[in-house]
KEKE-3310 file (N, C-alpha, C; in steps of 0.2 Angstrom, whole numbers, plus 5000, padded with zeros to 4 digits):
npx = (5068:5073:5063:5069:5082:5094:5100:5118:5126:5140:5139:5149:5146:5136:5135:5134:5122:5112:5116:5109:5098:5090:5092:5081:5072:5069:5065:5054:5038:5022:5012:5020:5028:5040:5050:5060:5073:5082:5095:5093:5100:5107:5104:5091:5082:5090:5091:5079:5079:5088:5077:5068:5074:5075:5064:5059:5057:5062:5075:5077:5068:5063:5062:5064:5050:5046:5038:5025:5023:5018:5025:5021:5027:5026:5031:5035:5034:5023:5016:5026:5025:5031:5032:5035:5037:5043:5037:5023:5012:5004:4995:4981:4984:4989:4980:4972:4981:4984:4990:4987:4975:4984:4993:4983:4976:4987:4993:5004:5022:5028:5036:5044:5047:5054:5045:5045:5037:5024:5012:5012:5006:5002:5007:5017:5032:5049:5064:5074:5089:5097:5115:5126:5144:5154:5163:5153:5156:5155:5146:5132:5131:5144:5149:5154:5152:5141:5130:5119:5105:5096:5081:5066:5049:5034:5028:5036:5050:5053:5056:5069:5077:5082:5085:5098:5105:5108:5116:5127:5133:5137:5140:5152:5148:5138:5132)
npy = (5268:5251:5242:5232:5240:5250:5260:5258:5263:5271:5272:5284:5287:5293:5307:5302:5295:5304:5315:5307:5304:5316:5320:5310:5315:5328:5324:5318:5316:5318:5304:5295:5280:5275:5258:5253:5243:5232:5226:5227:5241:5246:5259:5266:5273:5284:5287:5292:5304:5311:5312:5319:5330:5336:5336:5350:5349:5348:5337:5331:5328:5315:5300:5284:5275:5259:5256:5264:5263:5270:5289:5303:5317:5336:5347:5359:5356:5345:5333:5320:5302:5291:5275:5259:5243:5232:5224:5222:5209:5206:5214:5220:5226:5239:5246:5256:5267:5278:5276:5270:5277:5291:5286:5281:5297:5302:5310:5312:5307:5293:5283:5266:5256:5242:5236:5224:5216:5218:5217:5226:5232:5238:5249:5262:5262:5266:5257:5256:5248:5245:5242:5234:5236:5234:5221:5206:5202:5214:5226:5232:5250:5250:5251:5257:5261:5260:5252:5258:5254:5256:5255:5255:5256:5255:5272:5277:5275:5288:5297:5289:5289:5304:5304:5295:5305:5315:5307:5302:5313:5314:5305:5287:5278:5262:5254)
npz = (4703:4709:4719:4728:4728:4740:4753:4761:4775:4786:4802:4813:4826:4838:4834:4819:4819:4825:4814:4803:4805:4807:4795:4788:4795:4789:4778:4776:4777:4782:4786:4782:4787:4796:4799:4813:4814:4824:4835:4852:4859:4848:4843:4840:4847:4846:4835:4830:4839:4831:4821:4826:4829:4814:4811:4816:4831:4847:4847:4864:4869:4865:4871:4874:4871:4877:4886:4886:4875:4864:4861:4857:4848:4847:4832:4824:4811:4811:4819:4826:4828:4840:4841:4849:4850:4856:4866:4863:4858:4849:4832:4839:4851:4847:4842:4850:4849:4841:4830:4818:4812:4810:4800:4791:4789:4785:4796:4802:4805:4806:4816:4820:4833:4834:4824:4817:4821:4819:4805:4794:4779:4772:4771:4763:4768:4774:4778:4792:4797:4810:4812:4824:4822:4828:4838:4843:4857:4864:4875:4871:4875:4875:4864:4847:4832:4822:4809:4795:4786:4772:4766:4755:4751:4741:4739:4747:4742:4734:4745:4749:4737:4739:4751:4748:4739:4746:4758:4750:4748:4759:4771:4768:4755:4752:4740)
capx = (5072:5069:5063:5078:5089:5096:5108:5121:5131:5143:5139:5154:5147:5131:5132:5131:5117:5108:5115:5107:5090:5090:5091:5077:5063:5069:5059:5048:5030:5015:5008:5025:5031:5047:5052:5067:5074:5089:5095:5095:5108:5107:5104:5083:5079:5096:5088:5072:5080:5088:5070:5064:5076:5075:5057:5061:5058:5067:5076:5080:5061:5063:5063:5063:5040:5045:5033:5021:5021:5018:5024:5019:5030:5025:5034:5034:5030:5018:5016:5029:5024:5036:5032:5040:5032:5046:5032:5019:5013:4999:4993:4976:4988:4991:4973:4970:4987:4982:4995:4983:4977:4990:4995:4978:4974:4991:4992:5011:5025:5027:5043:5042:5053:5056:5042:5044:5033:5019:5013:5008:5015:4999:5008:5024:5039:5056:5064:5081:5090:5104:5119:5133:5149:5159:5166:5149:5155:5156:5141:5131:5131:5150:5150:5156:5151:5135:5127:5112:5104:5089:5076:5059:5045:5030:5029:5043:5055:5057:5063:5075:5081:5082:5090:5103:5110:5112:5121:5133:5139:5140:5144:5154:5142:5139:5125)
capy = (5265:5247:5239:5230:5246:5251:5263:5257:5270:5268:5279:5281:5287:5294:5311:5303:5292:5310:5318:5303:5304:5324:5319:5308:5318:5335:5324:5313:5321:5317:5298:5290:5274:5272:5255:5255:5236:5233:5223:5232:5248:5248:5266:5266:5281:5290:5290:5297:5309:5316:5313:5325:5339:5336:5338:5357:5348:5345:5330:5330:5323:5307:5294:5276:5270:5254:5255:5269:5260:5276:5293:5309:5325:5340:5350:5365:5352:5342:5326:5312:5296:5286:5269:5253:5235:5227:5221:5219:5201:5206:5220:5222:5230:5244:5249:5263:5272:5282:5275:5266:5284:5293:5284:5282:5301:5306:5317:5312:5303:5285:5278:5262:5253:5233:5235:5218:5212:5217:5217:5233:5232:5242:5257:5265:5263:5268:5253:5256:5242:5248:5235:5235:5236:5228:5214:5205:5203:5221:5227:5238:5252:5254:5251:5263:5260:5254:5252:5259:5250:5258:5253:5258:5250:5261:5279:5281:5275:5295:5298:5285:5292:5309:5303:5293:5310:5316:5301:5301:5320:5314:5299:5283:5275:5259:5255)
capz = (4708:4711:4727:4732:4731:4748:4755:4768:4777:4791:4808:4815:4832:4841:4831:4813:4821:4824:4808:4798:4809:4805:4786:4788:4797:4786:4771:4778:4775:4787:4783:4781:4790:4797:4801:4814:4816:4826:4842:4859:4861:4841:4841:4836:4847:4846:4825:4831:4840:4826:4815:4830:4827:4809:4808:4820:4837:4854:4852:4872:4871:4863:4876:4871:4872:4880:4893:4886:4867:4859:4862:4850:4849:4844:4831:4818:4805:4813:4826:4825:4832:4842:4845:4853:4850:4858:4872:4860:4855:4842:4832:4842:4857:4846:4838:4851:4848:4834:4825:4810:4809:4810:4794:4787:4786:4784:4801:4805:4804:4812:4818:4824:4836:4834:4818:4815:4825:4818:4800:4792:4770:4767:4771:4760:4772:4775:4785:4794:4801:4812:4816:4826:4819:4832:4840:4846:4864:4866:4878:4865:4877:4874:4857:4844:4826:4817:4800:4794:4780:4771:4760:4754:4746:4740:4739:4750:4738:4733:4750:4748:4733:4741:4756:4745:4738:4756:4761:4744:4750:4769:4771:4762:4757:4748:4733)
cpx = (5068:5068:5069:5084:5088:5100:5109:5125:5133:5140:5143:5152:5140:5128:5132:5125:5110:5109:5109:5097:5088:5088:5084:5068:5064:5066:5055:5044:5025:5013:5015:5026:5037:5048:5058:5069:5080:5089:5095:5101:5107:5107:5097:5082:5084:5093:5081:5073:5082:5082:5068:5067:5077:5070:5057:5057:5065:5069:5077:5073:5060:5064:5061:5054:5040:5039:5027:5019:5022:5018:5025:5023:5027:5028:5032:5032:5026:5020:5021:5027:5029:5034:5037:5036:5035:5043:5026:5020:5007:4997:4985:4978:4987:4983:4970:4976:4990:4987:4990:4978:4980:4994:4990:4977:4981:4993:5000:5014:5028:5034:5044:5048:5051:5048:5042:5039:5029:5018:5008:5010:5008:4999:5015:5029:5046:5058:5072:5081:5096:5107:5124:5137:5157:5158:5157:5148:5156:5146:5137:5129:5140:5152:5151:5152:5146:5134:5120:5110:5097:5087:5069:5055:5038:5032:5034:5048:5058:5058:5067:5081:5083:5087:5097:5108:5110:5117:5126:5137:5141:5143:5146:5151:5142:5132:5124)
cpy = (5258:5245:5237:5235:5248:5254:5260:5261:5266:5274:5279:5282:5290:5301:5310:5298:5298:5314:5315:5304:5311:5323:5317:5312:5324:5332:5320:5317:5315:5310:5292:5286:5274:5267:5254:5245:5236:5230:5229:5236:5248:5254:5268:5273:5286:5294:5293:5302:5314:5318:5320:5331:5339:5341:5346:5356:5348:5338:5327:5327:5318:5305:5287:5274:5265:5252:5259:5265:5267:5284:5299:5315:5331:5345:5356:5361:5345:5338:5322:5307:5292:5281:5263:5246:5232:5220:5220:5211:5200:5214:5223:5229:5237:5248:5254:5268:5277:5284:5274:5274:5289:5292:5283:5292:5306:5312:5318:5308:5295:5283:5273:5257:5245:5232:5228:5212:5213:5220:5222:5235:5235:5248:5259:5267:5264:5261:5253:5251:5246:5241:5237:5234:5232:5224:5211:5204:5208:5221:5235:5245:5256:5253:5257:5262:5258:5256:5254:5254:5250:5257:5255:5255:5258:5268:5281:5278:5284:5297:5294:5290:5302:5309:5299:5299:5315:5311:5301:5309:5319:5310:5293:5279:5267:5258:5250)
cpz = (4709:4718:4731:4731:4739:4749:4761:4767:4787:4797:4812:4823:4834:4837:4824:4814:4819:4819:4804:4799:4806:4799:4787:4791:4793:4778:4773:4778:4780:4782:4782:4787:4793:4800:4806:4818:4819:4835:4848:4860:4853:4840:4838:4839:4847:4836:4827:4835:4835:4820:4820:4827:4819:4807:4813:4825:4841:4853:4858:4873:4869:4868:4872:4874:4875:4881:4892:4879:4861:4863:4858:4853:4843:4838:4824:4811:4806:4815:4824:4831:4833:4845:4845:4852:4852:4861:4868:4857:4849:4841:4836:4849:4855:4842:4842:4851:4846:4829:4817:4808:4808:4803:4787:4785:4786:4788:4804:4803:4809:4812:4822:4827:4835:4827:4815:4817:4824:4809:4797:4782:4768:4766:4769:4767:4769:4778:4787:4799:4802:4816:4819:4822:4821:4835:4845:4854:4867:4869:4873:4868:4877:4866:4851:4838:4825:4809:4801:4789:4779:4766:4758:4751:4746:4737:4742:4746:4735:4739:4752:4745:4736:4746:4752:4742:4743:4757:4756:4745:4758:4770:4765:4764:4750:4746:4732)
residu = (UNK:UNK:UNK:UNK:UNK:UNK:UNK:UNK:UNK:UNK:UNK:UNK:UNK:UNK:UNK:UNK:UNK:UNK:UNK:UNK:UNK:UNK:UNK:UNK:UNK:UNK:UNK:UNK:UNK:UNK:UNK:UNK:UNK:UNK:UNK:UNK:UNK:UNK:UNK:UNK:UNK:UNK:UNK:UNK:UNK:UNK:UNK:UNK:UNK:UNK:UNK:UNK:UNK:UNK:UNK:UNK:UNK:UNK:UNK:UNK:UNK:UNK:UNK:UNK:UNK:UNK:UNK:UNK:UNK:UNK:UNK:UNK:UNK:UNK:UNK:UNK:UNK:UNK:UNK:UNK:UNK:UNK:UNK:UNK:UNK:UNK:UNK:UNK:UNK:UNK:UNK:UNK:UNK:UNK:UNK:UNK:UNK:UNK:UNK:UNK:UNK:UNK:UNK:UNK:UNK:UNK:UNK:UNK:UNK:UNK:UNK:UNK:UNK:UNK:UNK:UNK:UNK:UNK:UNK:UNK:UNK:UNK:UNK:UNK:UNK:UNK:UNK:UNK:UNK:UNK:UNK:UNK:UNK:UNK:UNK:UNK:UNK:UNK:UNK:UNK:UNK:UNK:UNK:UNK:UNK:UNK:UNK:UNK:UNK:UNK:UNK:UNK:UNK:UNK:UNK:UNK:UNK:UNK:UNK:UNK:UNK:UNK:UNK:UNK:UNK:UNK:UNK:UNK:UNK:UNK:UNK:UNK:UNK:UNK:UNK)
# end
């Protein structure tokens, strides 16, 4: 699979947001990255809710990190990291979070909110951008519809391609 492959898929509503999330943490393995880009109300921790119940967590415990940056749930297949860089302004913020460990010794899964903000390409990521689908003057609170749009670089490219034959029996999907 080359780099620039990418699945886009439509979510028509909050539960293929958490179906899609479900898919995503039932293969991610401990050390993986997830990048999650996307404007405000896009749906970032609705998709870590489902990675939670995916990986055989509560997702009723996902909360958005804003204000905490990082927070870790427990589950039957080990820690997921949930952080938020919204409010960050450089990576040194984030060097006791036990994110760079966390991906250094392979102990969990990272899912990182607004991920653009800090540059991290030494580590095999997933990167989900979620967009709106409607009319921009809609308040993304009442918004219906988004896109996913996912890519991989590194090692996670075989959970790409794994998630790509999930996504071509669930949803329509374009290549």
């Amino acid at each position: 699979m080359k780099s620039d492959e990418a699945i886009s898929c439509e979510l028509s509503d909050e539960a293929a947001t958490l179906r899609l999330g479900g898919e995503i943490g039932r293969l991610a393995p401990p050390g993986l990255l997830i990048r999650l880009l996307g404007e405000l109300g896009a749906g970032k921790t609705t998709l870590v809710k489902g990675m939670l119940h995916g990986m055989g967590g509560d997702p009723a415990e996902a909360v958005s990190p804003t204000y905490t940056i990082v927070n870790v749930y427990k589950t039957p297949r080990g820690s997921l990291l949930h952080g938020d860089f919204y409010r960050l302004e450089n990576a040194f913020h984030i060097n006791d979070t036990g994110i760079y460990e966390a991906l250094d010794e392979r102990s969990a899964v990272v899912a990182l909110e607004w991920a653009d903000r800090i540059e991290m390409p030494q580590y095999p990521a997933l990167t989900i951008v979620l967009q709106h689908l409607d009319k921009p003057e809609r308040a993304p609170a009442l918004s219906g519809g988004r896109r996913a749009i996912v890519s991989a670089g590194g090692s996670a490219r075989d959970i790409l391609e794994a998630l790509k034959t999930v996504v071509e029996n669930v949803w329509r999907t374009q290549f």
